[in-house]
N, C-alpha and C positions, 0 to 999 in steps of 0.2 A: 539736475537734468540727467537722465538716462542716458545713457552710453548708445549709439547704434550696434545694433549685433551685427554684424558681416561674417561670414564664412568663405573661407578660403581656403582652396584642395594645393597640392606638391604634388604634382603630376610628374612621374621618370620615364622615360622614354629603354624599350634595352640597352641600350647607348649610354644610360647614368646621364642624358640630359634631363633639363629641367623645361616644363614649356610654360613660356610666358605669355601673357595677351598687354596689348598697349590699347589703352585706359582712352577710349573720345575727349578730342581736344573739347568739347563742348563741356565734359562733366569736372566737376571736383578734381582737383589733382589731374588734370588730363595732359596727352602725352606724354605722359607718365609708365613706364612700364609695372605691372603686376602679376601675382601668381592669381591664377583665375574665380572666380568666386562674386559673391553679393551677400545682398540683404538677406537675412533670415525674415523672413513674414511671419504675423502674428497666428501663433498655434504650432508652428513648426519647429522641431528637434533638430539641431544644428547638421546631423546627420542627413535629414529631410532636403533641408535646405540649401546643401551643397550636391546631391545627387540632381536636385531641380536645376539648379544654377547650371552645373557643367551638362545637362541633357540641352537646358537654351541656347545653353553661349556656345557648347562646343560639341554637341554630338554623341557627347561620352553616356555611357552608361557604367555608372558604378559598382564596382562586385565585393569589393575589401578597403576597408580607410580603418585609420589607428588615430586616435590624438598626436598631434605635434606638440604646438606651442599655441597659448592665448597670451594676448599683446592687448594691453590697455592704452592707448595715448587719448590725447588731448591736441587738435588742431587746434590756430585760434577761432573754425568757426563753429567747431562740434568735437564732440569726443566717442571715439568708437571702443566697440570691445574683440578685437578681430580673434575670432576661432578658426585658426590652423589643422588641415588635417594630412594625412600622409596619403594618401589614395596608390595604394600597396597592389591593387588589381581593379582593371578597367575595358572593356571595353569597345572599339569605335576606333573610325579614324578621325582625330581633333579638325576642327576647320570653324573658319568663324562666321558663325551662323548669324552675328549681327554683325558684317561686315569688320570687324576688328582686326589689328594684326596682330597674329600670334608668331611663335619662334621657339624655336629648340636651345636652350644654352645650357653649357657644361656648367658645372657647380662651381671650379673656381675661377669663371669668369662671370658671376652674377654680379661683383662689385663695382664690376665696368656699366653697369647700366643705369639709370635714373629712377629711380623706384619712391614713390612716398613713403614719408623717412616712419611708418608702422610698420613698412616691411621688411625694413632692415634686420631686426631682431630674427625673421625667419630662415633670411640668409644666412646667419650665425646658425641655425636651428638645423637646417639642411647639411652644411661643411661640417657639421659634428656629429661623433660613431654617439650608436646610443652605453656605450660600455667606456668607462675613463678609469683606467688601472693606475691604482696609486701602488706604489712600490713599498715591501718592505725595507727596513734599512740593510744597505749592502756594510759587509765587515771592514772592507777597503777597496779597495781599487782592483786588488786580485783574487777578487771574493769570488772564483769562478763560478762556482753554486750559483750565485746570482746572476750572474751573465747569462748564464747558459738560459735557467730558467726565463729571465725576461727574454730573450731571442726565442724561446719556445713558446709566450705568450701570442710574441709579434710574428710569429708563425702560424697562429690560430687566430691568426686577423682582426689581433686588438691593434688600434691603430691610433689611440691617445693615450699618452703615457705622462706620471707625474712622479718625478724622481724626487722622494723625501727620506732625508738622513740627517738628524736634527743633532745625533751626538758627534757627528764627524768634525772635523775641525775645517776651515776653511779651504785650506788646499786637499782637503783628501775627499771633497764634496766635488771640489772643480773637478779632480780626479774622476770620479767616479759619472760625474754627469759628462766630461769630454768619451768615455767609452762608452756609454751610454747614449748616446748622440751617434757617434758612429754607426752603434747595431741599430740605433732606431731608420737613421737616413737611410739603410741598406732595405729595410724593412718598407719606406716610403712612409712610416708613422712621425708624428709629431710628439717632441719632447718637454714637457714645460720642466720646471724647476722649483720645489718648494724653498725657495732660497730667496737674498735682495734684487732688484731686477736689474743692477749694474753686474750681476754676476751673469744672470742669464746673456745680455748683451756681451760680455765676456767670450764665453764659451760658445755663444753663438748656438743655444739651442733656438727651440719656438715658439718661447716664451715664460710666464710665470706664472705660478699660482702663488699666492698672496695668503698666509695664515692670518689668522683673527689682527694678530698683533701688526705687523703688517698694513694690512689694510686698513688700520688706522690711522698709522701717519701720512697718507695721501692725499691731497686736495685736488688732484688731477690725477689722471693717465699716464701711469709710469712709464708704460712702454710706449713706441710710434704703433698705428695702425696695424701694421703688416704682422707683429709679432701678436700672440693671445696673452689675456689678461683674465685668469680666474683668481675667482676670492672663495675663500669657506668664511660659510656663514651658520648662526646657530638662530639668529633671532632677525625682527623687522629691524631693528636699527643696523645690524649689520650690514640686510640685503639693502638699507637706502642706501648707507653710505658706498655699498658696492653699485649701485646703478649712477650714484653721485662721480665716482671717478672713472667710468662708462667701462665696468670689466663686461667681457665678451659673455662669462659665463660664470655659476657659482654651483659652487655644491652646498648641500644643507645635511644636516645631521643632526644629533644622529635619531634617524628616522625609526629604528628599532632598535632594541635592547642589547650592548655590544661586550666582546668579552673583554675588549680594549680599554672600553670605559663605564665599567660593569653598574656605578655610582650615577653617572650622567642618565638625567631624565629623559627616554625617548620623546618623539615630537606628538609619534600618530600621526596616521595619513591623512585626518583632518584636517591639522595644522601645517602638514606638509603644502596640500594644496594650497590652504587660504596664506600659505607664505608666499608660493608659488607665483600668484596673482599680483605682489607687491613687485614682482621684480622684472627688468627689461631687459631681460634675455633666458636663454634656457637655463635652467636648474636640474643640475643631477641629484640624486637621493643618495645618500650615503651612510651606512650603520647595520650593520646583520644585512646587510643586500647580500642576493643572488640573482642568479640568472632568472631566477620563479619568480622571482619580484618583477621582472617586465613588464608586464602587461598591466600591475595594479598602479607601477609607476606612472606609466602613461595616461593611466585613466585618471591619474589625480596631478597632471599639470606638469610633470618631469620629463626633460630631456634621454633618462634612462639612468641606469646605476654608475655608484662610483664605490671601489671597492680594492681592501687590501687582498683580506682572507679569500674570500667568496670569490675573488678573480684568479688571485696566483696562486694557491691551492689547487685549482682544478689541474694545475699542469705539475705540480710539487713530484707527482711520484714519478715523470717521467726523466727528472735528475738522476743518471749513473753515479755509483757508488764513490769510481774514481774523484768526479767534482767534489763529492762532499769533502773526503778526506783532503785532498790538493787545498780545497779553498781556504781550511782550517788549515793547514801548516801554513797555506803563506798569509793568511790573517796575521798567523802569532808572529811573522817574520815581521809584517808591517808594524805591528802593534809594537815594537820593540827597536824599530825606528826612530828617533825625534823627526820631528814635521819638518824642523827646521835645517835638515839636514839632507830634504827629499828637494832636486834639483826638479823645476818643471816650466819651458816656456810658457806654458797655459795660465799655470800661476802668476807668473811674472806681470800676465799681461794685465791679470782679475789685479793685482794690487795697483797698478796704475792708471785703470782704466778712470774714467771720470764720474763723478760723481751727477747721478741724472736729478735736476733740478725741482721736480714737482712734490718735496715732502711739505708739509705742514713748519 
């Protein structure tokens, strides 16, 4: 059986609210809160079909929409294909022309409300920047270079950050993700950790990104609710197993030709989207991304870019000369350290914290 098509706009208010309409206790899912929208009718461009819907329901006239997210589920009594759009410029004043009630809510109080659980995915979709900076490796803890730099990212209002340092050793990671955390709380940006997610719990960032390896031995949701759970994903069995232990969000790669992984087969934007489609929640693109890549990302199913080079390059030249040199003598200071010999309550706490229950 075919899927119903549904279209559904994210309407913002100047305010950065979101406005919702509550769903007739008579229909499907009713009072039920939702983001506003309907059926696509036969002939009609999902584009068509949501400029109709919010002229019905609410007044609006549409001027500018972008792709969001598309959300596959399965009720038990039908299964929809709900197409998300951003409607970026509008308009009208909203009012509910079929007597509905509608409402203004801020983004992160959408979790408080009742929504048909298709929608859920779009709430993830809205709370997330379309830019997710993955970090080069920092040299240590006093690798000022890199401080500075990421605080000059989160100054140009990247506001999802994913600290990965695969050759550091375990306390000089904690290290480095505890100041890291700092500039980012300052910043009001969100910090995951490509590390175990007893260590994120640890340090008390917000949350973790989960490498291939990783994300294999999960059978559940490492982390509670409140924290984010991304996975990198390369293939469909990955994005199952990542929708399998319900991560918020995944990145895929590498989508084009990288100098990182010069040998790895890109995906192609083909392949990007028809992954896109397997997964239950946003998908960032990651591989030779840039800021150019926006627009093609979105049109093919992506939450937006996720990027080493392409992100923290753009700010690289605005590092003063003093940090470079500084960063490097006290690298080599570090580096000439034993680990075991670096006193740190933070660490103390990463070796005895508890082991979180949900591996395979």
């Amino acid at each position: 059986m075919n899927p119903i098509h549904v279209v559904a706009g994210v309407i913002t208010n100047p305010q950065g609210e979101i406005l919702l309409a509550r769903r007739p206790d008579h229909l499907h899912q009713g009072g039920l809160w939702e983001f506003p929208g309907g059926k696509c009718e036969r002939g009609e461009t999902p584009e068509q079909a949501l400029a109709r819907e919010l002229w019905e329901e609410l007044d609006l006239v549409i001027q500018q929409i972008r792709p969001l997210i598309r959300i596959h589920h399965t009720y038990p009594e039908k299964s929809i294909l709900l197409d998300v759009w951003q409607v970026e410029k509008w308009q009208g004043l909203p009012w509910g022309k079929e007597q509905q009630l509608l409402q203004w809510c801020p983004p992160q109080r959408l979790r408080e409300k009742a929504f048909p659980a298709a929608n859920y995915p779009i709430i993830t979709a809205v709370q997330l920047p379309s830019i997710y900076l993955i970090t080069p490796e920092p040299l240590s803890k006093q690798d000022r270079r890199f401080f500075y730099q990421l605080e000059t990212c989160l100054d140009n209002d990247i506001s999802l950050v994913q600290l990965r340092a695969p050759h550091l050793s375990d306390q000089e990671f904690c290290e480095c993700a505890e100041r890291a955390l700092t500039i980012s709380n300052r910043y009001g940006a969100h910090l995951l950790v490509n590390a175990a997610p007893e260590l994120a719990i640890a340090v008390g960032t917000h949350g973790v990104h989960l490498n291939g390896e990783r994300l294999q031995r999960y059978s559940q949701r490492p982390l509670p609710p409140h924290l984010w759970v991304a996975a990198s994903c390369h293939d469909a069995q990955q994005i199952q197993q990542a929708n399998r232990i319900q991560a918020d969000f995944m990145v895929l790669s590498p989508v084009k030709p990288t100098l990182s992984h010069p040998d790895a087969k890109p995906l192609g934007w083909s392949s990007f989207f028809q992954l896109t489609e397997l997964a239950n929640g946003p998908v960032y693109a990651l591989g030779g991304m840039s800021k150019s890549d926006m627009l093609k990302t979105w049109s093919h199913g992506g939450q937006g870019i996720a990027g080493i080079r392409g992100v923290w390059r753009n700010h690289s030249d605005c590092v003063p000369e003093e940090y470079i040199k500084n960063s490097h003598d006290s690298a080599l200071t570090s580096n000439s350290t034993s680990a075991n010999n670096i006193s740190s309550p933070l660490i103390s706490s990463v070796c005895q914290s508890p082991q979180l229950p949900h591996t395979n």
